[in-house]
C-alpha positions as CSV (number, residue, x, y, z in Angstrom):
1,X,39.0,-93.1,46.6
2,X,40.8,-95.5,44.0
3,X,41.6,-99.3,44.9
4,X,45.1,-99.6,44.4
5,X,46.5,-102.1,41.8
6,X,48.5,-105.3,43.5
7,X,51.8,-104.7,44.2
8,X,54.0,-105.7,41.4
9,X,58.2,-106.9,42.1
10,X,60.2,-103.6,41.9
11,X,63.4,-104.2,38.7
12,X,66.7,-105.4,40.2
13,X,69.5,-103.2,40.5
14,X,73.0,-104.3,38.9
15,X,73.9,-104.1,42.4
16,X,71.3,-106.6,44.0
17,X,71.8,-108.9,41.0
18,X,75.2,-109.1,41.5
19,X,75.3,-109.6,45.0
20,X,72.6,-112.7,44.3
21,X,75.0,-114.1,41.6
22,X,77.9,-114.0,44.7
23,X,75.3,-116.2,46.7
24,X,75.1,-118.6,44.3
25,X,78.8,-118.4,43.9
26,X,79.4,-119.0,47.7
27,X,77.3,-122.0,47.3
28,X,79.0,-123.6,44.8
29,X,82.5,-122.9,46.5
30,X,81.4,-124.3,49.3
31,X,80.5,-127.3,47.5
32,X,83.8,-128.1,45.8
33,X,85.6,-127.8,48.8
34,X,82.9,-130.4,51.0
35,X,83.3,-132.4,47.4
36,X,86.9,-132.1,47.6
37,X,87.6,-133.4,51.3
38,X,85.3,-136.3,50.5
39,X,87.2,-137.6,47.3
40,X,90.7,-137.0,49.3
41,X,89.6,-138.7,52.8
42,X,86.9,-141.3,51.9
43,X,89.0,-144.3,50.6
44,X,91.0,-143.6,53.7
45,X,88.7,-144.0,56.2
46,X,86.3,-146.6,54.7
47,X,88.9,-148.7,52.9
48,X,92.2,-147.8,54.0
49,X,93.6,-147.5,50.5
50,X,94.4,-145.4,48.2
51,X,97.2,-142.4,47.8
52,X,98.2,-141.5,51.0
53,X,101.4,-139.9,50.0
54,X,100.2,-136.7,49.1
55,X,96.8,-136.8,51.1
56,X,98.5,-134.4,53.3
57,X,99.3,-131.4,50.6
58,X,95.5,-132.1,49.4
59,X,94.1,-131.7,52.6
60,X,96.1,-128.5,52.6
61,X,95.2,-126.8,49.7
62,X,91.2,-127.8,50.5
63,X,91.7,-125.8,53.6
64,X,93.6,-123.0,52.0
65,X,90.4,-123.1,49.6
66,X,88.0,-123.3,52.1
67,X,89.4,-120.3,54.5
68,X,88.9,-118.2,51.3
69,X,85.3,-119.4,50.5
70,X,84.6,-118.4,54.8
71,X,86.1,-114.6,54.0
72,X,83.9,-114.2,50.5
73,X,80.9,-116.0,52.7
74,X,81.5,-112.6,55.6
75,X,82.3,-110.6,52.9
76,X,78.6,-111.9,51.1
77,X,76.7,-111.6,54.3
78,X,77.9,-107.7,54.6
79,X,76.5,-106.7,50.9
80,X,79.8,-106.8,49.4
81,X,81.8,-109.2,46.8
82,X,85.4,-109.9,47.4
83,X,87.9,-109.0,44.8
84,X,85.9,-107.1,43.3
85,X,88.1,-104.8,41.7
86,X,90.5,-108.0,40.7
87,X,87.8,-110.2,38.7
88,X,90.5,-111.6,36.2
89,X,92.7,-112.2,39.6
90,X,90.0,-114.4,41.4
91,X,90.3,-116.5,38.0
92,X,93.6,-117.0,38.0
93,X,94.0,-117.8,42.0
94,X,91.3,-120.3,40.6
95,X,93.6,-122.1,38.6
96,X,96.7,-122.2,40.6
97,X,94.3,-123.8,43.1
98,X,92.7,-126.4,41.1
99,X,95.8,-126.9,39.0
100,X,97.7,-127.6,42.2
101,X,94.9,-130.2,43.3
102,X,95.1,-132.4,40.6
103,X,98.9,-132.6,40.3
104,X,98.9,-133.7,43.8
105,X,96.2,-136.0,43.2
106,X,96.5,-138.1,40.1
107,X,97.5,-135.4,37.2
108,X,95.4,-134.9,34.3
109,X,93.5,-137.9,34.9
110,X,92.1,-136.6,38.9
111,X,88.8,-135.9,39.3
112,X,89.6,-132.5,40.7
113,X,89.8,-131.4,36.8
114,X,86.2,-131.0,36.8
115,X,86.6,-128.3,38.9
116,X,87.7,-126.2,35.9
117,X,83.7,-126.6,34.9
118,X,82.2,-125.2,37.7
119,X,85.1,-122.1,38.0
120,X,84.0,-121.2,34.2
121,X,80.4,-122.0,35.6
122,X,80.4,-119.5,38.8
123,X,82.9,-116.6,36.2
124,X,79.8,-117.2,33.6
125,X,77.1,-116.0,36.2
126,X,78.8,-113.2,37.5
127,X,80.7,-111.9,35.5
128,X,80.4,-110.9,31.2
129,X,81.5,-113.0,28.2
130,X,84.7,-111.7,28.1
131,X,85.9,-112.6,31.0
132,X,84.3,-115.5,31.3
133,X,85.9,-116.7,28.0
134,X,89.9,-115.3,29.3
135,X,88.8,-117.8,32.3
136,X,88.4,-120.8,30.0
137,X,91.9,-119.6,28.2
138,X,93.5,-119.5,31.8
139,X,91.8,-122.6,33.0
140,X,93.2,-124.2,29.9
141,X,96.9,-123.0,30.1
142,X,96.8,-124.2,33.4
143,X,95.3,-127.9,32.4
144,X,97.8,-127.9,29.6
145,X,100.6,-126.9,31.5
146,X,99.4,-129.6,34.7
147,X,100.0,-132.2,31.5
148,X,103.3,-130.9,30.8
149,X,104.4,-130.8,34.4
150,X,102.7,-133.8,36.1
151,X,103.7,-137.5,36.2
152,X,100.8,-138.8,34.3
153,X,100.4,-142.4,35.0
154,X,96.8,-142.9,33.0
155,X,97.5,-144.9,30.0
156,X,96.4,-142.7,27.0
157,X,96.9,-139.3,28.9
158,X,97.6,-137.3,26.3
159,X,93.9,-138.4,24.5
160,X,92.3,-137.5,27.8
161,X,94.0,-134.0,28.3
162,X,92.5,-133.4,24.7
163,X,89.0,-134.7,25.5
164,X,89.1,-132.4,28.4
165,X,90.2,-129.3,27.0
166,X,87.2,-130.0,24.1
167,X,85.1,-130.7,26.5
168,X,86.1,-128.0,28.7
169,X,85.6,-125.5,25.7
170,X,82.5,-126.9,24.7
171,X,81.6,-126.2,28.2
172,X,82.2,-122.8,28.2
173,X,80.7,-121.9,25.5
174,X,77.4,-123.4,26.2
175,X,77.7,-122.1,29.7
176,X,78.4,-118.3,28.5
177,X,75.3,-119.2,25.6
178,X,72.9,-120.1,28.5
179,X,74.0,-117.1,30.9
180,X,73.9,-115.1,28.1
181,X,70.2,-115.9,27.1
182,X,69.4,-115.8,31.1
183,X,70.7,-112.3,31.3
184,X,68.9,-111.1,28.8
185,X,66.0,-112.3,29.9
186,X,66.4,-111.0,33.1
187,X,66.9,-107.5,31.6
188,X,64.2,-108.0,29.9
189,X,61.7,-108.9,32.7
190,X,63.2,-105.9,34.5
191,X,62.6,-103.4,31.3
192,X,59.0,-105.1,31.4
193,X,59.0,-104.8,35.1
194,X,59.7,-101.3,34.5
195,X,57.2,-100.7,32.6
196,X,54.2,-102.3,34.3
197,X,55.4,-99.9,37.2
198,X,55.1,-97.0,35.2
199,X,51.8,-98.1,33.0
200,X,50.2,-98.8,36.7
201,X,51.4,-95.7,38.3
202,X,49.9,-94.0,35.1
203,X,46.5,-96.0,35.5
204,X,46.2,-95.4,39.5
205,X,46.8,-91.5,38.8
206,X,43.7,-91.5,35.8
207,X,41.6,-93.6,38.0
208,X,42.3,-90.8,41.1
209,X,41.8,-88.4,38.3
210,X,38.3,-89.6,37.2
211,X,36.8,-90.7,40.8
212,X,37.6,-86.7,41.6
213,X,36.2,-85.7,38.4
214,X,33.0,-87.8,39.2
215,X,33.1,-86.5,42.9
216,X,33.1,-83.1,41.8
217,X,29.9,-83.7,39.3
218,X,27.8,-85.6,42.2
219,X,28.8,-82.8,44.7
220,X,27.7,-80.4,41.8
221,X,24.2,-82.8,41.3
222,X,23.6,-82.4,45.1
223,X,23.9,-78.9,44.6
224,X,21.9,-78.3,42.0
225,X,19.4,-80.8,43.7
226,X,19.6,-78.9,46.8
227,X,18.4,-75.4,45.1
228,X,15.5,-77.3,43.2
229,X,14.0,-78.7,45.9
230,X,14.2,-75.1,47.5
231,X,13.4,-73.7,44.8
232,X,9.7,-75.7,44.9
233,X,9.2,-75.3,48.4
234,X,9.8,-71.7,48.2
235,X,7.4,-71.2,45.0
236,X,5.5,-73.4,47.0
237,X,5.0,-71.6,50.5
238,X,4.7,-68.1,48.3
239,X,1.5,-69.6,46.3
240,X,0.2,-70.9,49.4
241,X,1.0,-67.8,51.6
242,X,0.6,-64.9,48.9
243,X,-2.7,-65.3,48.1
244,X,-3.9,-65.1,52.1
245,X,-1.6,-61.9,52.1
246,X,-2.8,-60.5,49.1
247,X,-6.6,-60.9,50.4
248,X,-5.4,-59.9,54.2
249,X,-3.9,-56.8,52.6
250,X,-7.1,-55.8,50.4
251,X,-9.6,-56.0,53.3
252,X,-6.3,-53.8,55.0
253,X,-7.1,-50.7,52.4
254,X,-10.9,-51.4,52.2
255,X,-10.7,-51.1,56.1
256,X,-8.3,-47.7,55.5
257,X,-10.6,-46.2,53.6
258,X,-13.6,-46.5,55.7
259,X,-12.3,-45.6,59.2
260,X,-12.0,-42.3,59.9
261,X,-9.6,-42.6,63.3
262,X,-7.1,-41.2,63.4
263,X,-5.5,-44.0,65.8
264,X,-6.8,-47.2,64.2
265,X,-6.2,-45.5,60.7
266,X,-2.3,-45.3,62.1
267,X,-2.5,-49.5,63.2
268,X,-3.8,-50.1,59.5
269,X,-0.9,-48.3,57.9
270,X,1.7,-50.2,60.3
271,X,0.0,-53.5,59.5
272,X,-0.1,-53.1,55.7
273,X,3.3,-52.2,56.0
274,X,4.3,-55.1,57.6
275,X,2.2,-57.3,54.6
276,X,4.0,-55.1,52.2
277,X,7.3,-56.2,54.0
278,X,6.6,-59.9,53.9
279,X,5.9,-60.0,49.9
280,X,8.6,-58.6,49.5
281,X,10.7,-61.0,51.7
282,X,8.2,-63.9,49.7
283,X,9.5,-62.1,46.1
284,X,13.2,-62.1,47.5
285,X,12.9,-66.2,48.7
286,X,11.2,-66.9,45.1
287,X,14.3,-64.7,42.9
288,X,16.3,-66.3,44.7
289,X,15.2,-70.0,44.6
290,X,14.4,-69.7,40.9
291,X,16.5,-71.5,38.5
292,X,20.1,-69.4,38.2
293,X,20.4,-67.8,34.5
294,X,23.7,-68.1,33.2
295,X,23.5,-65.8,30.7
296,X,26.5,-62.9,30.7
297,X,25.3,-59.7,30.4
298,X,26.8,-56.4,32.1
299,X,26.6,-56.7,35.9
300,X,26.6,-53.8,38.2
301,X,28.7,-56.0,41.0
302,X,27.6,-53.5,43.7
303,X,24.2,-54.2,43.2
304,X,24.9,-58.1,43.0
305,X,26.6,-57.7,46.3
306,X,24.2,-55.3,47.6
307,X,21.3,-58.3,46.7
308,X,23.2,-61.0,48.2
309,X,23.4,-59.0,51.4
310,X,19.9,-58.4,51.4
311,X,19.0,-61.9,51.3
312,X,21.9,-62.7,53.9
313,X,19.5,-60.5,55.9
314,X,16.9,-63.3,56.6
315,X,19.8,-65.4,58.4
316,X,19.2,-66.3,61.6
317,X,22.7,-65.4,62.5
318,X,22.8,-62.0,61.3
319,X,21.5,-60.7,64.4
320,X,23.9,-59.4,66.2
321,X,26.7,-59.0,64.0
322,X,27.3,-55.8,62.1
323,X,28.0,-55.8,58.1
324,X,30.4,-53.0,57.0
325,X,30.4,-52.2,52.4
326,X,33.4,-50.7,51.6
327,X,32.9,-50.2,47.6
328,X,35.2,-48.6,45.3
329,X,33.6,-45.5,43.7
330,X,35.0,-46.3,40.2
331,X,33.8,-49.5,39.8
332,X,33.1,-50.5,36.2
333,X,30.0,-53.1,35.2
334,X,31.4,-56.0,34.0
335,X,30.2,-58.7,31.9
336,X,29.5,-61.4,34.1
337,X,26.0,-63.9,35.4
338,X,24.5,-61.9,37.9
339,X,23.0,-64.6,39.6
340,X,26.2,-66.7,39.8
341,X,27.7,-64.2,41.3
342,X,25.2,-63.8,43.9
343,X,25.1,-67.5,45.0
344,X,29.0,-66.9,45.5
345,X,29.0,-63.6,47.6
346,X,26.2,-64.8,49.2
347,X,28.1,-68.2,50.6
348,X,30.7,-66.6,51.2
349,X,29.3,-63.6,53.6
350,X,27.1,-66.8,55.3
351,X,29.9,-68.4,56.1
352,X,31.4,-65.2,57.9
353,X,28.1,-65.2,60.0
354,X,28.5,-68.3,60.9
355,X,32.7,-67.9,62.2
356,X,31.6,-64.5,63.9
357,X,29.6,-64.1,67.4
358,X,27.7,-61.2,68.1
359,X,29.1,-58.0,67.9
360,X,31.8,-58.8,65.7
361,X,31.7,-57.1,62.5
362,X,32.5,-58.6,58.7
363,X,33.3,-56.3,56.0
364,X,33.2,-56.8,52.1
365,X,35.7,-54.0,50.2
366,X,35.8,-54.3,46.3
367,X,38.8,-52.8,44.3
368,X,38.3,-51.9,40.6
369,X,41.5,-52.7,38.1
370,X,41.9,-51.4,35.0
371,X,42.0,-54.1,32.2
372,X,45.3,-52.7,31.3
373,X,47.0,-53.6,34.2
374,X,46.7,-57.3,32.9
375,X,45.3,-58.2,36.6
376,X,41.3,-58.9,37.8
377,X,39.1,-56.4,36.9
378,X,37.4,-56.6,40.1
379,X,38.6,-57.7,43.4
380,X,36.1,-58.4,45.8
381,X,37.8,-59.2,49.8
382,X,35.1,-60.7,52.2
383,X,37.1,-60.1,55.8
384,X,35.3,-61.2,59.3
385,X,36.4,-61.2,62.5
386,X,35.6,-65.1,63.3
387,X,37.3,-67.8,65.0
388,X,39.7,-68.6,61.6
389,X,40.2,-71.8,60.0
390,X,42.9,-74.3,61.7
391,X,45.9,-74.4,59.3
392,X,45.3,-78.5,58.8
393,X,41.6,-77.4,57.8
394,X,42.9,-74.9,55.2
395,X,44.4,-77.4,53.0
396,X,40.9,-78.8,52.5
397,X,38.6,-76.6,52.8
398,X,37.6,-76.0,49.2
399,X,37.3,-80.3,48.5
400,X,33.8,-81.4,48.2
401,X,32.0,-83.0,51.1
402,X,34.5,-81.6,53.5
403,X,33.3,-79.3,56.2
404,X,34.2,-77.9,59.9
405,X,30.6,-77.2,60.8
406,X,28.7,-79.8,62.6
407,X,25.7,-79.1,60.2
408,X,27.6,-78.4,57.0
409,X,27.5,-80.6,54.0
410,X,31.0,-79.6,52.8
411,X,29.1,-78.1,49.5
412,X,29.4,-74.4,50.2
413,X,32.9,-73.3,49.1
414,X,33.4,-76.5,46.8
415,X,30.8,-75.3,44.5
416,X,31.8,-71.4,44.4
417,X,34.7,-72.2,43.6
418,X,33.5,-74.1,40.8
419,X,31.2,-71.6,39.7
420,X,33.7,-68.8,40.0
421,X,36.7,-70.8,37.8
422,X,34.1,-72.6,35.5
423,X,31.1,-70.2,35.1
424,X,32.4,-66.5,35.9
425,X,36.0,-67.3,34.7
426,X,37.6,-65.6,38.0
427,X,39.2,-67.5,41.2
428,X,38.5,-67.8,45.2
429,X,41.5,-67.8,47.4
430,X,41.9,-68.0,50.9
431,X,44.0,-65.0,52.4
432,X,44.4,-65.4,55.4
433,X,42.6,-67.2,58.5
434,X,44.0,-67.0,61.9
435,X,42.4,-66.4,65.6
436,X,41.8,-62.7,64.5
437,X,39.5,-63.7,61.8
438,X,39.3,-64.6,57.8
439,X,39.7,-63.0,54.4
440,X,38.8,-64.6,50.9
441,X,39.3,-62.9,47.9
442,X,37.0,-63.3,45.1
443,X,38.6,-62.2,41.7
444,X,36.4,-61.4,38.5
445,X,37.4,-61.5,34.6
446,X,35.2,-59.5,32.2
447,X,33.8,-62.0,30.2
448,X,34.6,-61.3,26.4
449,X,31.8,-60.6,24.3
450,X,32.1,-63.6,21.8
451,X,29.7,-61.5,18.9
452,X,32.7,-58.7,18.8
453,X,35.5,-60.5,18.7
454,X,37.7,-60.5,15.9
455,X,36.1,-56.9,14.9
């Protein structure tokens, strides 16, 4: 199984950044308004001097300002941003607010003028360029129009107004500049972001890819391991045990020969029968065991099935259990590996022993298809009458190293269907499985002769 790769920061919706720019927004509101009591109310208290003339309109406004910074804070908390459909309104409610603040403070000269900075600020980081710059034209109207209006009693007013207003320009433009760069770079990170999601979800699915890939070729190795070490212990025990046989069954005849009872001549034939039986068991073991040819040739598929039922014979589980052949009677040879196609069957009709109890029955039909049907030459259905496969189990079944059996190494079905995809160019399928037994379907392709092609 693949380590997965740390988790990287899912891209920001337009949604989710805007609703962080209203945060920040909230914040600063919040701000000017604490600001704002502060600068009206502090030479009162501490000093007792100062304006108080209009200290009472100030207050007002400030709490006018700071009822509407509570309702955007709800609005905020819920996931939503207030006005949003009105953007060039929340500007100019902006204005009229700040506009009315200084000309009840001290005119053009109050400090609530820098206000105007931190409106064009908070329009800048939500909202685009545009708008941001028809807030500066607003926000200057209304500081030109305060001069106009208010009774400006700072020597040299109409030098400061102007100072302001370039200032206040300036302002804006560096501010919509710097939000400008920030955005991009934010889209930027998120277009990055994007793709580092997608190059890792890419690199997780290869690596899953390959650690299959590589799990498939051990479970293949272990295989192939399995039958070479069988293979020698077979050629092995028929060394070993022919050679007694073939001397036990020589003194047999010599022994035939010389007696003349009827009785004891009748023992001799039963037990050179018997030695006759177990070479050719010994034979079977050592054909089988041998290393599988993979050369394609034209295969009579009864006879492979025929041989793998033979050896199926020699299963301890077979007793008991009766094995019905229903074989289509025009069944074409195909060109196929015999012995491939033996180790398949063979799995396949073990595995039905082992599902079935005694007296149950397992039957292997075989259809024949023309080649111009376009479907599987040859159809071969493997049916018992077993306990079937739980429907969980069926998803998994044919993935190496998974098994049901408490002795099973998982290998048996992964590696026929390998060999029948890979090796004899046909499929394996489940049919069906339930409590009233199991059916797989082996298909078969006749493999083209490659040395007449093209004639």
């Amino acid at each position: 199984m693949s380590t997965p790769l740390p988790e990287t920061t899912t891209a920001v919706s337009p949604g989710e950044r805007e609703l962080q720019a209203e945060s920040i927004t909230v914040r600063i509101r919040w701000f000017g308004v604490a600001l704002g009591y502060l600068l009206v109310n502090l030479d009162f208290f501490v000093t007792n001097s100062g304006p108080t003339e209009s200290r009472l309109e100030l207050n007002a406004i400030l709490t006018v300002g700071a009822v509407y910074a509570f309702i955007d804070t709800v609005r905020s908390w819920k996931g939503h941003v207030l006005l949003a459909e009105f953007r060039i309104l929340v500007s100019l409610m902006e204005a009229l607010f700040i506009g009315m603040l200084c000309y009840f403070d001290d005119g053009i000269g109050s400090p609530f003028r820098f206000y105007y900075f931190l409106s064009i600020l908070v329009c800048a980081i939500r909202h685009t360029p545009l708008l941001t710059s028809a807030t500066f034209g607003i926000h200057a109207f209304s500081y030109s129009l305060l001069g106009l209006m208010a009774d400006n009693k700072t020597p040299g007013g109409a030098m400061q107004m102007l100072l302001t207003l370039v200032f206040l320009g300036w302002a804006a433009w560096a501010i919509i500049a710097l939000t400008g760069l920030l955005k991009n770079a934010g889209e930027l990170l998120g277009k990055l972001n994007g793709e580092l999601l997608a190059n890792q979800s890419d690199l997780e699915r290869r690596i899953s890819d390959r650690t299959k890939e590589l799990q498939n070729s051990q479970a293949l190795l272990v295989q192939q391991e399995k039958q070479a070490a069988f293979g020698l212990l077979a050629a092995g025990i028929a060394h070993e045990v022919g050679n007694p046989l073939a001397s036990i069954s020589s003194i047999v005849q010599m022994l035939h020969r010389r007696n003349e009872d009827e009785h004891t001549r009748n023992r001799l034939e039963m037990v050179d029968g018997q030695l006759n039986r177990i070479q050719r068991i010994l034979r079977e073991l050592v054909g089988f065991s041998r290393p599988t040819s993979q050369q394609v040739a034209p295969v009579d598929v009864h006879s492979a099935i025929n041989n793998a039922l033979n050896i199926a014979k020699y299963y301890k589980r077979w007793k008991g259990k009766k094995v019905n052949s229903e074989f289509d009677s025009g069944m074409k040879a195909i060109r196929t590996i015999y012995d491939q196609l033996v180790q398949v069957v063979l799995n396949l009709v073990l595995n039905a022993l082992d599902a079935t109890e005694e007296g149950a029955s397992i039957t292997v039909t075989t259809h024949y298809n023309k080649p111009e049907t376009g479907s599987a030459n040859v159809a071969i259905h493997i049916a018992d009458q077993g306990h079937g496969i739980s429907p969980e189990d069926q998803k998994q079944i044919f993935e190496p190293y998974y098994t049901t059996k408490s002795s099973g190494t998982g290998l048996g079905l992964f590696v026929c269907r390998q060999l029948a995809r890979n090796e004899l160019q046909g499929s394996i399928e489940l049919v069906r499985s339930d409590t009233s037994g199991t059916e797989f379907l082996i298909t078969l392709q006749d493999i083209p002769d490659p040395t007449k092609q093209g004639d």
